[in-house]
KOLDO-844599 format. One line per 4 residues: number of its first residue (from 0); their letters; for each residue x, y, z negated of N, C-alpha, C. Coordinates in steps of 0.1 Angstrom, whole numbers, plus 5000, padded with zeros to 4 digits. Atoms other than C-alpha are relative to their C-alpha. Layout:
NUM	A	X:Y:Z:X:Y:Z:X:Y:Z ~ ... $
END
This chain:
0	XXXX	5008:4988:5000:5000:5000:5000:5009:5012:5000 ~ 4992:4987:4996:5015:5032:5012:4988:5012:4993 ~ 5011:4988:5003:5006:5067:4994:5001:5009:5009 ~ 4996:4988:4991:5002:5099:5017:5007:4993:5009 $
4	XXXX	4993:5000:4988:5021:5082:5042:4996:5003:5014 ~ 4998:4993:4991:5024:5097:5075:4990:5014:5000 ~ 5003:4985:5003:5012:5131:5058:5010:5010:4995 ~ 4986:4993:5003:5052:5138:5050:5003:4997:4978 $
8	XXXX	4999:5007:5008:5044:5123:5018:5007:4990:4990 ~ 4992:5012:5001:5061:5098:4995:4995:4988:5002 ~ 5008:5014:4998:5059:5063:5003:4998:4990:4985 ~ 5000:5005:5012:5040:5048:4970:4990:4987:4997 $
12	XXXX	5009:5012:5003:5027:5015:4959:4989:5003:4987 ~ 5011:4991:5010:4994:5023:4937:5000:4977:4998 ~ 5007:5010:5007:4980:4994:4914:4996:5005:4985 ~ 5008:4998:5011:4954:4995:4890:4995:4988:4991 $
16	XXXX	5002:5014:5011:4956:4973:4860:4995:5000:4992 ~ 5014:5000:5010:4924:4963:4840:5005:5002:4987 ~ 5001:5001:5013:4945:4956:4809:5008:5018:4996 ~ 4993:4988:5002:4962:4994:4813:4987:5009:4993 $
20	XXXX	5009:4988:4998:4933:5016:4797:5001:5000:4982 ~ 4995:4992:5017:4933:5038:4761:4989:4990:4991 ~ 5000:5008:5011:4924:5017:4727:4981:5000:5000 ~ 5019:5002:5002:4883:5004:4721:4997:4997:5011 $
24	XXXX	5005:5002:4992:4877:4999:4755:4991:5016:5007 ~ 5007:4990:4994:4846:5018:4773:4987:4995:4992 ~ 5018:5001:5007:4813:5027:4753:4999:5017:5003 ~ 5008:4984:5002:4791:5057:4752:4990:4992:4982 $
28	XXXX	5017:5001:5014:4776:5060:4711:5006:4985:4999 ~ 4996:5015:5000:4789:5023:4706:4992:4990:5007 ~ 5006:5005:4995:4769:5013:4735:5013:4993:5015 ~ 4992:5000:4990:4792:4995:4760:5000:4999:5015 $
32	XXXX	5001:5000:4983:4798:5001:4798:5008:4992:5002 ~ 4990:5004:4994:4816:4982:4820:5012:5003:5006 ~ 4990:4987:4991:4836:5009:4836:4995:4990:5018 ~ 5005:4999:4988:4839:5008:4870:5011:4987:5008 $
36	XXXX	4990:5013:4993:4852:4975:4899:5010:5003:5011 ~ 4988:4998:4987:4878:4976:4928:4991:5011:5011 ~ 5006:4988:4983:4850:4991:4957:4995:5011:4991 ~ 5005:4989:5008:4836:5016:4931:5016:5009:5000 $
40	XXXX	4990:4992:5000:4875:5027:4924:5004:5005:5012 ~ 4994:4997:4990:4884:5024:4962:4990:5014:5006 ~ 5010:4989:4994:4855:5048:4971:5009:5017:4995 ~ 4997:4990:4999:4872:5074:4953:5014:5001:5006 $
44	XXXX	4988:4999:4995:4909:5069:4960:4997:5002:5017 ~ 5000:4999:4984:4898:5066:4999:4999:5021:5000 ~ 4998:4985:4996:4892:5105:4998:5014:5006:5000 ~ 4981:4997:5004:4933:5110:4992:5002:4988:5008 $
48	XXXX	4995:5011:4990:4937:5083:5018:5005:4996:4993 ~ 4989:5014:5012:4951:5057:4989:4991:4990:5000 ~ 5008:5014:5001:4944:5023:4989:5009:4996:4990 ~ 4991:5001:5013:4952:5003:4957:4999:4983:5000 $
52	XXXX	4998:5014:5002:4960:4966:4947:4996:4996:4986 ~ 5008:5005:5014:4939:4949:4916:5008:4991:4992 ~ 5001:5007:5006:4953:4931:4886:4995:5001:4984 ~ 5006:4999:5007:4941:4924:4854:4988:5001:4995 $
56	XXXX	5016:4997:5001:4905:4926:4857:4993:4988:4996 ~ 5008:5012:5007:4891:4902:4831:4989:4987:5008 ~ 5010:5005:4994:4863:4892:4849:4999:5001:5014 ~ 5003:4997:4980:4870:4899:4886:5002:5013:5000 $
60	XXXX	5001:4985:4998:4880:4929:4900:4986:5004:5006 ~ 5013:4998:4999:4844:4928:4915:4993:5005:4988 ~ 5003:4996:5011:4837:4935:4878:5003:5010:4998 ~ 5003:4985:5006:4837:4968:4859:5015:4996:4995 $
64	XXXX	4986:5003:5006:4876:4967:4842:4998:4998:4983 ~ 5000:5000:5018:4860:4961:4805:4982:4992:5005 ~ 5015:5012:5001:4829:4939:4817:5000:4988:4991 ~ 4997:5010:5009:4842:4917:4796:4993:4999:4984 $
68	XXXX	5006:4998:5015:4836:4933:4766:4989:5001:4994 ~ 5016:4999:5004:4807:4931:4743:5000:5010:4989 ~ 5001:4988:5006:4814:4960:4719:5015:5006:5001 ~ 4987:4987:4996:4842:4992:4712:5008:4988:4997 $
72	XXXX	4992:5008:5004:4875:4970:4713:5006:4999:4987 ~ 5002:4999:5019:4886:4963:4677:5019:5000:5000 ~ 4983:4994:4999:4926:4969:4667:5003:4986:5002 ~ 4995:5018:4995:4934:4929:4670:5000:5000:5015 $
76	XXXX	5000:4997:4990:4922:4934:4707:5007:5006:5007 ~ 4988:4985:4990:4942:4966:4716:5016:4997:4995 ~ 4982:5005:5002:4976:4951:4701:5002:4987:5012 ~ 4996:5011:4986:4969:4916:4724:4997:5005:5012 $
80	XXXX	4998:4995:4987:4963:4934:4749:5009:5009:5007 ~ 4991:4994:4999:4987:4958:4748:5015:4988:4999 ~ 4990:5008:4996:5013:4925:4746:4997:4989:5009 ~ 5002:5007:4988:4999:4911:4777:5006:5011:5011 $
84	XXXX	4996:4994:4989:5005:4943:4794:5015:5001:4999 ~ 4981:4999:5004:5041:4945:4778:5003:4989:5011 ~ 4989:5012:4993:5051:4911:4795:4998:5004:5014 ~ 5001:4997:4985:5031:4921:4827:5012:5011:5011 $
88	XXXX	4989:4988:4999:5054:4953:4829:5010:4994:5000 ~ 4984:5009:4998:5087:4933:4824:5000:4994:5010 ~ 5003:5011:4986:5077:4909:4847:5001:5006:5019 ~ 5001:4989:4985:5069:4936:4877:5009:5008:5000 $
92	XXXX	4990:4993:4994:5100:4956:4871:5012:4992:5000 ~ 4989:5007:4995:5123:4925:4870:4996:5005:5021 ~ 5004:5004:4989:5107:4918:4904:5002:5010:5008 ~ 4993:4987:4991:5118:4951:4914:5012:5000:5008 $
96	XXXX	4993:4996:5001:5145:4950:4906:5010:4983:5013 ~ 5004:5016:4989:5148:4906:4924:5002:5005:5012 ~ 5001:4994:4988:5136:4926:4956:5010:5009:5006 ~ 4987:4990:4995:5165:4952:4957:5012:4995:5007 $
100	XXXX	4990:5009:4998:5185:4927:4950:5004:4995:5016 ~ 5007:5008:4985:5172:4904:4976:5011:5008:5008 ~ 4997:4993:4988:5177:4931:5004:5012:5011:4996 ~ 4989:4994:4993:5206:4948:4997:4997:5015:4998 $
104	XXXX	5006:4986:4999:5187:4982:4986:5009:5003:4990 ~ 4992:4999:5009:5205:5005:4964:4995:5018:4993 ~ 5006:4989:5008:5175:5029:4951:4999:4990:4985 ~ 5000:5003:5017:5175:5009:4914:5007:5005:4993 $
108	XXXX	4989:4997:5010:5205:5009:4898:5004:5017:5001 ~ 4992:4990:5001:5223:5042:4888:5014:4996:4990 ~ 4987:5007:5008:5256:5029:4875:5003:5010:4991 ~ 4993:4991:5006:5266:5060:4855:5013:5009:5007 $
112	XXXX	4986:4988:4997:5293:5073:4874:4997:5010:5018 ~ 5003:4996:4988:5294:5102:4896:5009:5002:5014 ~ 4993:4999:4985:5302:5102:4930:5008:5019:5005 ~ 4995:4987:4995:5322:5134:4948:4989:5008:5000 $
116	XXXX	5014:4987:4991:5289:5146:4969:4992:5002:4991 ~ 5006:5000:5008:5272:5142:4936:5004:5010:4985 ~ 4999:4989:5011:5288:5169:4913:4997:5012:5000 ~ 5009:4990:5000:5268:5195:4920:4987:4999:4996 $
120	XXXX	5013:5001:5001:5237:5179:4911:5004:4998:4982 ~ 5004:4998:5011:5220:5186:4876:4993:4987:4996 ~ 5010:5013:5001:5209:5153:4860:4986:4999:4994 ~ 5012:4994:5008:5184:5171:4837:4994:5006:5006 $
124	XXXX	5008:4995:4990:5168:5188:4868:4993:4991:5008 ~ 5010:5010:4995:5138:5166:4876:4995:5003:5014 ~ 5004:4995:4988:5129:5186:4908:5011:5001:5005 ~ 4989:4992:4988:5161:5194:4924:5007:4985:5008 $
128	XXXX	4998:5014:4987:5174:5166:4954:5011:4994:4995 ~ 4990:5008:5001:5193:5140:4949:5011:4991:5011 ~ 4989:5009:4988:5222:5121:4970:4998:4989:5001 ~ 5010:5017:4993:5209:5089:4961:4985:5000:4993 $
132	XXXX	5015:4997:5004:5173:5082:4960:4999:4990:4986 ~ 5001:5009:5014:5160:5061:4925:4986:4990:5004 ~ 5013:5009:4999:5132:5038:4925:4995:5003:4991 ~ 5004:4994:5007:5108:5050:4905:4988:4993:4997 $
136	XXXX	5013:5005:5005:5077:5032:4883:4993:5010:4991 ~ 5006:4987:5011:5050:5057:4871:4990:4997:4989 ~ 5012:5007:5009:5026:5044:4845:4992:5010:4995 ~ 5004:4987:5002:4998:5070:4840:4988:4994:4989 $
140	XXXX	5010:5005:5011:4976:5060:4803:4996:5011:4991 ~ 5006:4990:5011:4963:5073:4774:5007:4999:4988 ~ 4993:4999:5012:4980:5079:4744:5002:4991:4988 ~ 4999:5012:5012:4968:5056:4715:5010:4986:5004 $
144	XXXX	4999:5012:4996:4974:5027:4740:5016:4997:5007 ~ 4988:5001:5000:5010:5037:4751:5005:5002:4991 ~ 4994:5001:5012:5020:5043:4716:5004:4986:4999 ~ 4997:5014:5003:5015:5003:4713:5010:4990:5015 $
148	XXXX	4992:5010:4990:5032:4993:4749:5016:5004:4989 ~ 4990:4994:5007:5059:5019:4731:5011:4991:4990 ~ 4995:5009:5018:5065:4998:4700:5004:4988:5004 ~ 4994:5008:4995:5068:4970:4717:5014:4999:5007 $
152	XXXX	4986:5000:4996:5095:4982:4736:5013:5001:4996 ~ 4988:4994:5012:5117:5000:4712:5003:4986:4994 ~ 4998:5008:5005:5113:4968:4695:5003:4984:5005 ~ 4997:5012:4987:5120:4944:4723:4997:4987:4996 $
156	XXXX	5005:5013:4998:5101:4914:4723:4999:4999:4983 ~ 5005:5003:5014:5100:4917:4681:4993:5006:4992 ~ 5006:4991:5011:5076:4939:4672:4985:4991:4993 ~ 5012:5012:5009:5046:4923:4645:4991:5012:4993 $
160	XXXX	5010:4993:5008:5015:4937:4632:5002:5000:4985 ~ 4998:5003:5016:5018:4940:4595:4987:4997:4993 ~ 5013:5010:5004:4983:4935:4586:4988:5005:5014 ~ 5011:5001:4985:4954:4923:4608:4987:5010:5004 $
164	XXXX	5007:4990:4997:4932:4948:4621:4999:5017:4997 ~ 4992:4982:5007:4953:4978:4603:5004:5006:5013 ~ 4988:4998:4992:4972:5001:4626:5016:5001:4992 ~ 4985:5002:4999:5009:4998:4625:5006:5016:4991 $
168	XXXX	4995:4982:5006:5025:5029:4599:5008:5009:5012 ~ 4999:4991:4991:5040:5042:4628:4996:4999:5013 ~ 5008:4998:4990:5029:5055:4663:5012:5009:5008 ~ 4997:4987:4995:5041:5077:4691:4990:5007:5004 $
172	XXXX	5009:4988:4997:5023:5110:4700:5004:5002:5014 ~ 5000:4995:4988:5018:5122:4732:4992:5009:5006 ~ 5009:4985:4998:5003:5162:4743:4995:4988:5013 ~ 5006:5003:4988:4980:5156:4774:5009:5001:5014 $
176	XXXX	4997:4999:4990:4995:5150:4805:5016:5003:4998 ~ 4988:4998:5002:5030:5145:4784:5007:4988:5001 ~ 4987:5009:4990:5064:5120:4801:5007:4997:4991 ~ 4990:5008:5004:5081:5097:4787:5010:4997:5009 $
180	XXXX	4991:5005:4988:5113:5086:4808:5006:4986:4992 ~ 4993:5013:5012:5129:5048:4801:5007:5001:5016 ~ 4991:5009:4990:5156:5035:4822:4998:4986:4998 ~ 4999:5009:5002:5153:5001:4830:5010:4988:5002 $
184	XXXX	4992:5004:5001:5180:4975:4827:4999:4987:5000 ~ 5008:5014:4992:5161:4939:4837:4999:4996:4983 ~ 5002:5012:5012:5153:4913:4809:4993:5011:4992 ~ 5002:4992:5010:5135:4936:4786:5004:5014:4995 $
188	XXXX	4991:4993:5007:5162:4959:4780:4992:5015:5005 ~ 5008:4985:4996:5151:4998:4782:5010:5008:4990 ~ 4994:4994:5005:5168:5028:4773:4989:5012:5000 ~ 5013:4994:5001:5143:5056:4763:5012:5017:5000 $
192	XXXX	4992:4989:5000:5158:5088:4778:4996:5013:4995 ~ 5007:4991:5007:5132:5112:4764:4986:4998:4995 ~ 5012:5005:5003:5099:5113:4750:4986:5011:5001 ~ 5010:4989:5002:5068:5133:4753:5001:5016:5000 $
196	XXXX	4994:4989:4995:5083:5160:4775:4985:5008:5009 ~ 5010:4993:4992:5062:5186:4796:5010:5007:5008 ~ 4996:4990:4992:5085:5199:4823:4993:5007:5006 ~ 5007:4991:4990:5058:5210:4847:4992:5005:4991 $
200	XXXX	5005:4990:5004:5042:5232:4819:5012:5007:4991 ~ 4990:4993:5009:5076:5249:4808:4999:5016:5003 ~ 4999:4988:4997:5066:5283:4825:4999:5011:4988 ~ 5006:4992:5011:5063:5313:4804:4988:5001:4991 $
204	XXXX	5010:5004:5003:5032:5311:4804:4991:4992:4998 ~ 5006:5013:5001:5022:5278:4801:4998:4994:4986 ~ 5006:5005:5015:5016:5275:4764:4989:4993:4996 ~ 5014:5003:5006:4982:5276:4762:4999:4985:5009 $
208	XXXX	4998:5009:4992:4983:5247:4790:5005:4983:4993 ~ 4993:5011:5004:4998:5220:4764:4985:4999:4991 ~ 5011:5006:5007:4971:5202:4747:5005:4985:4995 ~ 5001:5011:5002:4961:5173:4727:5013:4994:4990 $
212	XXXX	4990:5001:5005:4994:5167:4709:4999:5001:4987 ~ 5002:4996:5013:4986:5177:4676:4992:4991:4984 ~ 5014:5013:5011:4969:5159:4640:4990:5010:4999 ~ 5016:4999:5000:4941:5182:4647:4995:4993:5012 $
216	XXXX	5004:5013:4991:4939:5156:4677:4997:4989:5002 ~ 5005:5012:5009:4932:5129:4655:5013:4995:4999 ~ 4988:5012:5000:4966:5112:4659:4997:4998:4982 ~ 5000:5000:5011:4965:5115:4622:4997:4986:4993 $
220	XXXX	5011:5014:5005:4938:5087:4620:5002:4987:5003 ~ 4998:5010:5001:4959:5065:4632:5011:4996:4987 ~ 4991:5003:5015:4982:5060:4598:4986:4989:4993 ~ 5010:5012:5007:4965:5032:4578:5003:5006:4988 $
224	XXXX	4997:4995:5010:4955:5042:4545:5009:4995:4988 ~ 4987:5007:5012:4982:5036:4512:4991:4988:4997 ~ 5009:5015:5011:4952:5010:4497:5006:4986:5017 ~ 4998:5008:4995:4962:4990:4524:5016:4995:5003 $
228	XXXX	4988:4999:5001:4997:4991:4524:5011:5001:4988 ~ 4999:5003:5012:5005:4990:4486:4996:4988:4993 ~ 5003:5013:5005:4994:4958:4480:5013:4989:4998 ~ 4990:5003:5002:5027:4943:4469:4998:4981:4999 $
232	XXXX	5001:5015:5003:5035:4903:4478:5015:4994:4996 ~ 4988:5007:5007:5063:4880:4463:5005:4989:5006 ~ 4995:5015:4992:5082:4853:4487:5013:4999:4989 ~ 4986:5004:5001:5113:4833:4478:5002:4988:5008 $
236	XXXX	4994:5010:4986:5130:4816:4503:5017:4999:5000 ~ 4986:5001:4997:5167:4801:4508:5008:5013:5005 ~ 4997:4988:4991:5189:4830:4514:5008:4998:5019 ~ 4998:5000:4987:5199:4817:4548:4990:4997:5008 $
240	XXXX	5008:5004:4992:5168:4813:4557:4986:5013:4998 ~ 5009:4990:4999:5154:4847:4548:4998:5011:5015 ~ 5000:4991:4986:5142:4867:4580:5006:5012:5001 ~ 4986:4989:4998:5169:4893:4598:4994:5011:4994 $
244	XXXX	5007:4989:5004:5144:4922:4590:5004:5003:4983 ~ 5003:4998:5016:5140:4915:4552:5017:4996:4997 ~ 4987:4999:5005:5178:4908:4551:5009:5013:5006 ~ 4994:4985:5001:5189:4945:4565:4995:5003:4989 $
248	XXXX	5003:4994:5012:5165:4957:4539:5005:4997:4985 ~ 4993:5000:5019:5176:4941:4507:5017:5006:5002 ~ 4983:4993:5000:5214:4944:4522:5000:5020:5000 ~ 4999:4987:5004:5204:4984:4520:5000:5001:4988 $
252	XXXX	5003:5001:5017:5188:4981:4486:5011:5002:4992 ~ 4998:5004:5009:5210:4967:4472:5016:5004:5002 ~ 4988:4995:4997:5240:4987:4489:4995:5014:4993 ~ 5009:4985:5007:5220:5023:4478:5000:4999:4983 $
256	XXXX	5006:5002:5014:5208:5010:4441:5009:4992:4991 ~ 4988:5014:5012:5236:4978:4425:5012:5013:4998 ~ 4982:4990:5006:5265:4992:4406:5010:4997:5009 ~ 4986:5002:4989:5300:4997:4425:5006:4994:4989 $
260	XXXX	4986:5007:5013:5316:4978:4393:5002:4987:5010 ~ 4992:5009:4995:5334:4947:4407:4987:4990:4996 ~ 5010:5010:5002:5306:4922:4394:4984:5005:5000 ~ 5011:4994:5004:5269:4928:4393:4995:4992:4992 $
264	XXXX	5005:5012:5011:5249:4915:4362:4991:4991:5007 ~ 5014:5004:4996:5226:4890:4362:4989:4994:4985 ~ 5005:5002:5010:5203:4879:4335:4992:4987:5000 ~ 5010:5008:5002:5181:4851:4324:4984:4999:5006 $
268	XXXX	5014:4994:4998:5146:4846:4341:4990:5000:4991 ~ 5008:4998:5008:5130:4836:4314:4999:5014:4989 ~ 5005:4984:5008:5137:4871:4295:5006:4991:4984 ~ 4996:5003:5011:5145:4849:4265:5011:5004:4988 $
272	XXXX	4987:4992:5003:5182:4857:4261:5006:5002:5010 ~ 4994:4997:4991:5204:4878:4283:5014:4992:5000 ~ 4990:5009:4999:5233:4860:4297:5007:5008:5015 ~ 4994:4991:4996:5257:4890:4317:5009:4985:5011 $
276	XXXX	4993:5011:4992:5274:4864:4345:5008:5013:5009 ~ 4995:4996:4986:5298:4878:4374:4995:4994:5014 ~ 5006:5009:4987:5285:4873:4411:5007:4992:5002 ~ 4993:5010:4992:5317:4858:4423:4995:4984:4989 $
280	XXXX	5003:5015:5006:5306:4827:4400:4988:4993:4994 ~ 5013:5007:4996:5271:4820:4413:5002:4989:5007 ~ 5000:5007:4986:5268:4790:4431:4991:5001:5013 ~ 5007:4997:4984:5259:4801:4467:4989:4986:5008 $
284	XXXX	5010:5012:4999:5240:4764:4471:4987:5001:4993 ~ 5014:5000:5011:5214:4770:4446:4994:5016:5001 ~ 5004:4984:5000:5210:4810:4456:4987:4997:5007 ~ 5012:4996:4994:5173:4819:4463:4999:5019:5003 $
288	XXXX	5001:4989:4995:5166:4850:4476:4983:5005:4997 ~ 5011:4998:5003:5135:4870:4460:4995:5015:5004 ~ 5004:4990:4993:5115:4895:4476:4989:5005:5000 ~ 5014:4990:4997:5086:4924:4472:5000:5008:5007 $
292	XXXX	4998:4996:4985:5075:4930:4502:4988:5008:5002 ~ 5005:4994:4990:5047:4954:4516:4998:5004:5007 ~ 4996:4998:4988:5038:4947:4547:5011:4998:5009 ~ 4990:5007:4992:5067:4943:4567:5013:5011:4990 $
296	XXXX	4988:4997:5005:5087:4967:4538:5004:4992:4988 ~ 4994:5011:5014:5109:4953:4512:5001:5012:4990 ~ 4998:4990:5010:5104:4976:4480:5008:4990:4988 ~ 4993:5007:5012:5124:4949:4457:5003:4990:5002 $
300	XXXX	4995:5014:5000:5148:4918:4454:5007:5001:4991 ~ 4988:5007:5010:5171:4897:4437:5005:4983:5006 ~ 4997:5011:4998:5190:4867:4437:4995:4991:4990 ~ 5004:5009:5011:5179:4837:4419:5008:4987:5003 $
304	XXXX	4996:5014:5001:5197:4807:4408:4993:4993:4999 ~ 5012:5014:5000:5176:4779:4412:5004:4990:4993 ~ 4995:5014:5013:5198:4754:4387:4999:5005:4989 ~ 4995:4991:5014:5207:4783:4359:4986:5005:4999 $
308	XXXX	5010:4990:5006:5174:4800:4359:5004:5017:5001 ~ 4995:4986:4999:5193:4836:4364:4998:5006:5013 ~ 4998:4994:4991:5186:4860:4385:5011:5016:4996 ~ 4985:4993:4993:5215:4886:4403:4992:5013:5007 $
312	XXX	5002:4988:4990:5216:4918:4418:4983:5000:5001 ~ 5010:4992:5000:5182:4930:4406:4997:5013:5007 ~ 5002:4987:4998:5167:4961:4428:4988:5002:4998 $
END
């Protein structure tokens, strides 16, 4: 599918993907629509001479892109769906990237280094010409719902809900009609070169022009309240077998908060009588690793002997 072509235009592949659309779905009042199918979208795109290619569409692209649904989407919904589109997106810019390959093209890559004919050009100048052309993917959504492709990315293939049908304590923001830039680098990998830029409203006067951006624009409401996130739980698990996450955090802990003396105490679990030990003469075989955790943070650990009863490096 060619955009504007032979109107001096660029030449651009259009596709419209069911699972690409902003968080709840489509309702009017919590009544739900279907949105609209392939000939309903093509009707309008045909006035801009664009023709487009369907994936995604639950139920048929003859279907509406949310015919699927039987009420507003619920946050369990907009996270799996948001990590269907994640893979879909990897998957289509390998295949880009496959095809370049393939043929020998050499709009993908930008290796980093500049060429002679190329020191004149500004790299931070998004309008001004280039020497070589780039291959370019545009992804045009709505905010709540690129927040979560977002997260997934930054977090490459390991990002996790912390509780079920919460949203996530963090988010990205994005004004109306505001650009992210990622470089892409195959397998997942992504480099996020800016975030929620507005060059085409940097004029003088283009203030008033920025919208939507703001916590009087609800972003706010997406934070999950403290009652849900205060609820403190208690694992112990092998320390080689505690997860990488929760082992940066206690290794901060307990680098921030343990004494710098040469030994750290440890004490008795029963509380009974204290019994002052040196680390170096724990045995590392019997170490448990104890953990308060909410949500995906660690507010507290320790080591626990599992023969002696003592636990170590309290934070």
């Amino acid at each position: 599918t060619r955009l504007n072509e032979g109107s001096g235009g660029e030449a651009c592949d259009v596709i419209i993907n069911g699972f690409y659309h902003e968080s709840e779905g489509c309702h009017t009042r919590e009544e739900v629509e279907p949105g609209m199918n392939a000939e309903q979208i093509n009707k309008i795109l045909e006035l801009s001479g664009v023709k487009a290619s369907y994936v995604g569409f639950q139920n048929g692209e003859e279907n509406g892109w949310y015919s699927h649904g039987d009420g507003p989407e619920t946050r369990p919904e907009s996270e799996e769906r948001a990590a269907k589109f994640y893979l879909w997106m990897v998957e289509f810019l390998d295949q880009q990237l496959y095809e370049a390959e393939e043929q020998n093209q050499e709009d993908v890559f930008d290796a980093g280094v500049t060429l002679p004919e190329e020191e004149h050009e500004r790299d931070h100048d998004r309008f001004g010409p280039r020497t070589r052309r780039r291959r370019t993917a545009i992804f045009v959504g709505h905010g709540d719902f690129m927040s979560l492709v977002l997260k997934r990315i930054v977090a490459g293939f390991g990002h996790a809900v912390e509780k079920e049908s919460i949203p996530h304590r963090s988010a990205f923001v994005h004004t109306n009609t505001g650009i992210t830039e990622l470089e892409y680098f195959g397998n997942g990998k992504f480099l996020i070169m800016s975030s929620n830029q507005t060059p085409h409203l940097s004029g003088p006067d283009d203030g008033h022009l920025i919208t939507g951006g703001s916590l009087k624009d609800g972003w706010s409401y997406l934070m999950p309240n403290d009652k849900f996130l205060l609820d403190a739980e208690v694992t112990i698990a092998f320390s080689d077998e505690v997860q990488p996450h929760v082992q940066e955090q206690t290794g901060a802990l307990r680098s921030l908060y343990l004494s710098k003396g040469v030994g750290s105490n440890s004490f008795i679990a029963d509380m009974n009588h204290l019994d002052v030990t040196d680390a170096a003469d724990r045995d590392a075989s019997n170490e448990l690793t104890v953990v308060v955790n909410r949500g995906l943070q660690v507010v507290g650990c320790a080591s626990l002997d599992e023969k002696t009863g003592r636990l170590s490096d309290v934070v």
